[in-house]
Every structure is written in structure tokens, then in C-alpha cells.
N, C-alpha and C positions, 0 to 999 in steps of 0.2 A: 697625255703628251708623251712621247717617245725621243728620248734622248742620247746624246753621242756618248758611245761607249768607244774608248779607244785602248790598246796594246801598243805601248813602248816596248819592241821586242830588242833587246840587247843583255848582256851578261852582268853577273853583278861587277866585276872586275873592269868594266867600263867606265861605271859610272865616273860624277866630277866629286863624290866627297871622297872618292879614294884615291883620285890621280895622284896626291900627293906621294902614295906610295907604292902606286902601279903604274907604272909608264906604259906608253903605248906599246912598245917594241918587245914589253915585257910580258903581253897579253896571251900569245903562243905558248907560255907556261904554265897558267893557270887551268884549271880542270873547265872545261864547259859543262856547262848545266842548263841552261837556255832551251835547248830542246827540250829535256825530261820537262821545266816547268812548264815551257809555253802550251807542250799535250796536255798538261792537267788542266788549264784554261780554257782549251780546245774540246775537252770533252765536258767540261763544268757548262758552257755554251751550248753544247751539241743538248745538253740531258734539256738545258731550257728552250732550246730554240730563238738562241739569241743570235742574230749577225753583230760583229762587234767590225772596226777597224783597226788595223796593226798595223804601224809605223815601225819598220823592219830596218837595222841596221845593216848595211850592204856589206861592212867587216861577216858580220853574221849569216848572213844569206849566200856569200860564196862558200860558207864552211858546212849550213846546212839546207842546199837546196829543196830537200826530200821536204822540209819543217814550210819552207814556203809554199810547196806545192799542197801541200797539206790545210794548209789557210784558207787557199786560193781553192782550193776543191770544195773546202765545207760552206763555201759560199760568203767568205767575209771579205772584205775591201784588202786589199793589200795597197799600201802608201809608204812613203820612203821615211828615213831620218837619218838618213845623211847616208857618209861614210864611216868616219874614224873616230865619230862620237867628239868632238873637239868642239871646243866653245866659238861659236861663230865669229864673234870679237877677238879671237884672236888670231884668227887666220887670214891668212893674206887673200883677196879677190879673188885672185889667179888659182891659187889654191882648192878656194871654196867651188869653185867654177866648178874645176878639174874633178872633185867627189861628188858634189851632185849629179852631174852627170853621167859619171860612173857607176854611182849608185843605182838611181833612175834606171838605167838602161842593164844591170843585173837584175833587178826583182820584172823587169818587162820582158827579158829574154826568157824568164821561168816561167812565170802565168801565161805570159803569149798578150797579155792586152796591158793597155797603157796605163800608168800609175800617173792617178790626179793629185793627189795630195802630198804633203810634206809638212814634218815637223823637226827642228832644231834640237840636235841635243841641249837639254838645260835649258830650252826656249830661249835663244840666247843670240835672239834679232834682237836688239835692244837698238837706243837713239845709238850706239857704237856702231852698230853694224845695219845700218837700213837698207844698205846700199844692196844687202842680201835677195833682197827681195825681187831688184830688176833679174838676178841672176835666178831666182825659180821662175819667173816671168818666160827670160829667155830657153828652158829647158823643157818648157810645155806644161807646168803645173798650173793648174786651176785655180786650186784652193793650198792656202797654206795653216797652220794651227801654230804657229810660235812665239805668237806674242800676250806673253802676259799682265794683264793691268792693275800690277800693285808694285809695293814697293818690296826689295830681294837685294839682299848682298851679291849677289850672282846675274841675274836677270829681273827682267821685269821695265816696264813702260808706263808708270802712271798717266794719266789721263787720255790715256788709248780708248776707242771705244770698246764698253761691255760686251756690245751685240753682236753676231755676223755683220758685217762689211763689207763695204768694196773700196779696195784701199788703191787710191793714189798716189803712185811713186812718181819720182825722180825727172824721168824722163815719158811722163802723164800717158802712163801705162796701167793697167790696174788687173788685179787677182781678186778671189773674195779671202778673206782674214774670218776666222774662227778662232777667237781668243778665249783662253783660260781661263775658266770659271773661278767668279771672284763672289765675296757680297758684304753688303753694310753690316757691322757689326761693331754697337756703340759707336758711333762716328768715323769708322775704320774700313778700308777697305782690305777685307781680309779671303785672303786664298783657298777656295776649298775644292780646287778642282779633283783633287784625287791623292793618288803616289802617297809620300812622306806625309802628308797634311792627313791623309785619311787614316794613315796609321796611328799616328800621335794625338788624332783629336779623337774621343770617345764617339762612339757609331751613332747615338742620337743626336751630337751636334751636328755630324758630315749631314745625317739626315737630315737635319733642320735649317740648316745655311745651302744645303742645295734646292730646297724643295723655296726657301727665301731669295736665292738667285734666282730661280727660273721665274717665278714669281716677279722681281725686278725690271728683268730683261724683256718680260713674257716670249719667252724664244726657251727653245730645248739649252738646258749646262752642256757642257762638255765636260766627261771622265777622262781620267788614265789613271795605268797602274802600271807596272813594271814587271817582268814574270818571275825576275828574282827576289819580289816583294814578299812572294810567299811561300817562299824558300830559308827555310831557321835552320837548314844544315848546310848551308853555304859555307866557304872557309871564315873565319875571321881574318882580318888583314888588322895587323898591329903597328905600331905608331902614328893612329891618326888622332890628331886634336879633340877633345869633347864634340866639338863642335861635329863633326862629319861623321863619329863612332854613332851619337844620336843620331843624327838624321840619317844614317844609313842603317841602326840595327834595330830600333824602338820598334818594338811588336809586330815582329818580323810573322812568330807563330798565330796572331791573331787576325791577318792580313785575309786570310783565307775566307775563315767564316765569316769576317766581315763583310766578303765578297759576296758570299752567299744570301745575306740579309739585302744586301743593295738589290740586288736581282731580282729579288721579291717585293724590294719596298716600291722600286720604278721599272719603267720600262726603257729599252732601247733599241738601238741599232744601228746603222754607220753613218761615218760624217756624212758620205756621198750623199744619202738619203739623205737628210734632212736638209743638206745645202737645196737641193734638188726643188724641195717643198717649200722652201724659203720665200717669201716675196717681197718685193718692195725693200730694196738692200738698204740702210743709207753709205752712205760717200764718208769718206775719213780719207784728207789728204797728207798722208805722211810726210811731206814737206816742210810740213809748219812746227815739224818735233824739233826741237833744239834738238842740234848734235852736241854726243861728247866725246870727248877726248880720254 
């Protein structure tokens, strides 16, 4: 079985455990490094002959077109994630509207073909923000990957479904949903889709709780990783909480070779593809999520 490999392409200075101390406005200061890592991924891929999918930050993509076309050449999916990296829940519709779209329509003006997919920064459609959803509906996306079915101080949907989907919104519209790999463990459902989780949890559990998800689901996991995941000379950014210092710097140098053993241990390839191969969806009506406030 061949499985969803995906690239969260955006800087480390993006992310949400550092906003604390990097504001948006203050992003043009930082050194970029996103290109240098996202080629080492791109050539780690080429050496295996893997197609992966990258959810391309559209801040990033107007700064490095050349890195897009570079994606888009070697034959891997190009899909969006966002604009300005901002937590879905917190931005106003209008807003949200305003960067998907904009987003969208820079990574389709570089490849020249239409971009189906999308993922949230922070996966972070949550019961706050479902409303997100009619707005990738209305922008021509397909398939979306943002919601995750556990329980997250930040994001997260429990009782979402595990499997691909075809999710009914709002105004009984529907998309297919590829949510983030989760699985049982001791009575828990717990997170193993990739990123932070793959760092901090030792390489034979990631292998074992994904090889236990798929298993669950019997459908392909979905991966991600980040490209400054595997980058240990990134700057440090100081005064963040325990809390964000760990989850953003634990085994930063070990990231790599861990990659290299996944690669080996399974196979993959793009969401496209597999949604493609998919059959018999079931239905998940988003309506019935409590909202919260």
C-alpha cells in the first residue's frame, strides 16, 4: 500500500510555537532558509523516486517562485496552505476569503495548472472555524487535509472521521476531507501523523502506530513534515515558553535520518493519487459538529 507523503513548505519563523515572538510584519527580517531545506528534500525524493505532495505557503511562493517551479517540474503535486500561515479561528471570513484566493491563484499562475488541494496552517478548521470550508468549496478546491481527529490545545476535531471522506457542509456542498493520521493507543487516540510527533516520539513507535493506523482505517496514513524540521542550524528564537521551545526544537538533528528510514520502511506518493484510487467515500456531515465559541 502506498501512502500520502506531504511537505508543509513554509519557514521556521512562521510557525504558531514561535508567533509569540515573531510577528508577522516581522518575518522580512528573518534570514530564509526554506529554499536551501526544501532542495535537500527534493533531491532525498529524486535519489528514491518518490512523488510527495507540498502544501506551499503563498507568503513563500511569491518570494521563491524558481523553488515552486522546481516542485512542479520534478513531478510532485503542488497544493496550497494558505497565505500568511494565521490560525484559521482567528481570522475573520472576509479575510480568510481574501488569502485563499490569493494564495491559490499565485502557486497556479507558476505551475500553469490548477491547484486541488489545501491544508491549514496548524490544521486549524476546527468546530471554530467550519465555516472555512464552504470558502475552499467556493475557490475550486477538491480536496482539503485540515482536520485533525484528536484532541490539541491548538487544533483538533475529535470525533471527525479517521478515513477519507466526503464532507458535508453548511450550505450541502461537499469536498473530500483527508484527515490526519491518528491511532488507538491504550484507549487514546493519539497523533502520529508526522511533523513534532515524529520528532519526539522514537522512529519505532512512529513506525508502529502508523503501520497500526493504516491497519485501522485500511486506507493509506497521511504524512507531513516541515522543511525546517530538518534544519538544527536554524536561528534560535528566545523567550518562548517550555512549552513551544520543545515542540519546536526536540530533535531537530535527528529529523533527517529519521526520514530516510520512513522511506524505506513504506512507500508513497501524492494525496492526488490516492484520493484518485479511493472508492466508495463515506459521507461525514459537518453540521452536526457542535460549534464553539
Amino acid at each position: 500500500m502506498k501512502h500520502a507523503l506531504t511537505i508543509d513548505v513554509e519557514d521556521y519563523f512562521q510557525v504558531a510555537a514561535l508567533s509569540s515572538q515573531i510577528k508577522y510584519e516581522d518575518w522580512p527580517n528573518w534570514p530564509l532558509r526554506v529554499e536551501r531545506n526544501t532542495e535537500m528534500l527534493l533531491e532525498l525524493l529524486d535519489e528514491r523516486d518518490i512523488q510527495a505532495t507540498f502544501f506551499i505557503l503563498g507568503w513563500v511562493a511569491e518570494r521563491c517562485p524558481e523553488l515552486v517551479k522546481r516542485i512542479h517540474m520534478q513531478g510532485h503535486e503542488v497544493a496550497c496552505h494558505g497565505m500568511t500561515h494565521q490560525l484559521v479561528y482567528t481570522q475573520k471570513p472576509t479575510v480568510f476569503k481574501e488569502e485563499t484566493f490569493k494564495s491559490k491563484k499565485i502557486l497556479e499562475d507558476i505551475t500553469g495548472e490548477s491547484v486541488l488541494g489545501y491544508r491549514a496552517a496548524s490544521y486549524s478548521i476546527t468546530p471554530k472555524s467550519l465555516w472555512a470550508i464552504e470558502t475552499l468549496i467556493e475557490a475550486g478546491f477538491t480536496y482539503d487535509s485540515s482536520i485533525f481527529p484528536v484532541h490539541h490545545d491548538r487544533y483538533g476535531m475529535p470525533g471527525a472521521p479517521l478515513t477519507i471522506h466526503t464532507a458535508i457542509t453548511e450550505d450541502n456542498k461537499t469536498i473530500t476531507e483527508y484527515p490526519l493520521t491518528s491511532a488507538n493507543f491504550a484507549g487514546r487516540r493519539l497523533p502520529v501523523a508526522g511533523g513534532g510527533y515524529f520528532r519526539i516520539y522514537p522512529y519505532w513507535f512512529s513506525r508502529r502506530m502508523l503501520r497500526r493506523a493504516a491497519k485501522e482505517i485500511n486506507q493509506p496514513f497521511i504524512f507531513y513534515l516541515h522543511p525546517w524540521e530538518i534544519d538544527s542550524q536554524q536561528p534560535i528564537v528566545s523567550g518562548l515558553s517550555p512549552l513551544s521551545k520543545f515542540r519546536h526544537y526536540t530533535n531537530l538533528k535527528r529529523c533527517f535520518p529519521r526520514l530516510k528510514l520512513l522511506l524505506r520502511d513504506f512507500e508513497f506518493t501524492t494525496v492526488k493519487n490516492i484520493i484518485a484510487k479511493t472508492e466508495n467515500l463515506t459521507t461525514f456531515d459537518y453540521r452536526t459538529v457542535p460549534s464553539e465559541t
